[in-house]
C-alpha positions as CSV (number, residue, x, y, z in Angstrom):
1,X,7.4,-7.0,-38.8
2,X,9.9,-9.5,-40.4
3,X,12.7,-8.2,-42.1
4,X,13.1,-9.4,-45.6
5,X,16.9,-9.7,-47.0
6,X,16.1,-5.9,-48.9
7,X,14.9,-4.9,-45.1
8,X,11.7,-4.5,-46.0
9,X,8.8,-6.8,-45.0
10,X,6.8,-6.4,-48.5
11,X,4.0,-8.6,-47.3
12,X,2.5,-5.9,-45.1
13,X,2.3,-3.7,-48.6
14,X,-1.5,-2.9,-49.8
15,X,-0.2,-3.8,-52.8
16,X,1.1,-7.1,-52.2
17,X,-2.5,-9.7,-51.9
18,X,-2.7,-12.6,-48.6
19,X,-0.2,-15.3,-49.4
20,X,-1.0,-19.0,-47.6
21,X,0.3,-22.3,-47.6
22,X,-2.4,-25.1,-48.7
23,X,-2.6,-28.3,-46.1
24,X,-2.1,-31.4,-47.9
25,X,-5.8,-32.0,-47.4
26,X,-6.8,-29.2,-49.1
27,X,-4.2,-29.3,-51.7
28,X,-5.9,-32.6,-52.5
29,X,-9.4,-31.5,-52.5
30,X,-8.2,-28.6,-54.9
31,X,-6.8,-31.1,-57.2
32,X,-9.4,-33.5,-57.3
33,X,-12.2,-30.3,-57.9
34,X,-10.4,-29.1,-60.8
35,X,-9.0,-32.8,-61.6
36,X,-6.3,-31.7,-62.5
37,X,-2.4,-32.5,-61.3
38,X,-0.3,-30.0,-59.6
39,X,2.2,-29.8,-62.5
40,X,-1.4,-28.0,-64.0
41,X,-1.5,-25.2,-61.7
42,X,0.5,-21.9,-62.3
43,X,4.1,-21.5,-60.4
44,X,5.5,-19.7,-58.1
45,X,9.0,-19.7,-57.0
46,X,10.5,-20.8,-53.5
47,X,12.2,-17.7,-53.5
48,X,9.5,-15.3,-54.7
49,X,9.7,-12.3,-51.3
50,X,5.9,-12.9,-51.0
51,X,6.3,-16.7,-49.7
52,X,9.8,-16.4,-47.8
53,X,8.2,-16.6,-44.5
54,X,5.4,-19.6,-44.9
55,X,8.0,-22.4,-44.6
56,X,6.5,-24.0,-48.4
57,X,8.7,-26.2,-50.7
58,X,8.4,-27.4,-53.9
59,X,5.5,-29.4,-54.5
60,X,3.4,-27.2,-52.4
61,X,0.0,-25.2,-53.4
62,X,0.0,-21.4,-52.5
63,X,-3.3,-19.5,-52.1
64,X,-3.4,-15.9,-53.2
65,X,-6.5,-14.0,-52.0
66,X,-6.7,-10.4,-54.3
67,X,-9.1,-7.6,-53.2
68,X,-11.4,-7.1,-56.3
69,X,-13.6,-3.9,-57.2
70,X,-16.3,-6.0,-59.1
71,X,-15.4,-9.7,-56.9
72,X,-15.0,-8.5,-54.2
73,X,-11.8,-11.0,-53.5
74,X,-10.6,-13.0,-56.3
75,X,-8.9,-16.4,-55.5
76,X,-5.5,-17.9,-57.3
77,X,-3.4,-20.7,-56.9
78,X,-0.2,-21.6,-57.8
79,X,2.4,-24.7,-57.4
80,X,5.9,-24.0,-55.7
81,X,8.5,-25.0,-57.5
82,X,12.6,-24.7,-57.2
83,X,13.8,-22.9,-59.9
């Protein structure tokens, strides 16, 4: 378990959904499926708790996997971004 700077590692939470960094491959393919441009996608700060420990900077795409009771898992991505 990684200690966050509250001491608590808040990506093992149930609560808290899978958190991972897009290659620049697949950042690419995402962009070209939606065509769209990365300044299109949601945000997500560098220093939101949940992405800390994946090593992303800004200009980066972020997958977030949720558990869903009618999806099953529900998908969402979002550009990182400074501040």
């Amino acid at each position: 378990m990684v200690k966050k700077k509250s001491g608590i590692d808040i990506t093992t939470h149930m609560l808290v959904p899978e958190h991972s960094l897009l290659s620049e491959k697949e950042k690419k393919t995402l962009l070209e499926h939606y065509a769209i441009s990365l300044a299109q996608l949601p945000k997500i700060f560098l220093t939101d708790p949940a992405i800390e420990d994946l090593g992303a900077k800004p200009g980066d795409v972020i997958k977030i996997v949720k558990k869903s009771s009618t999806a099953g898992e529900a998908v969402y991505y979002r550009g990182v971004i400074s501040e």
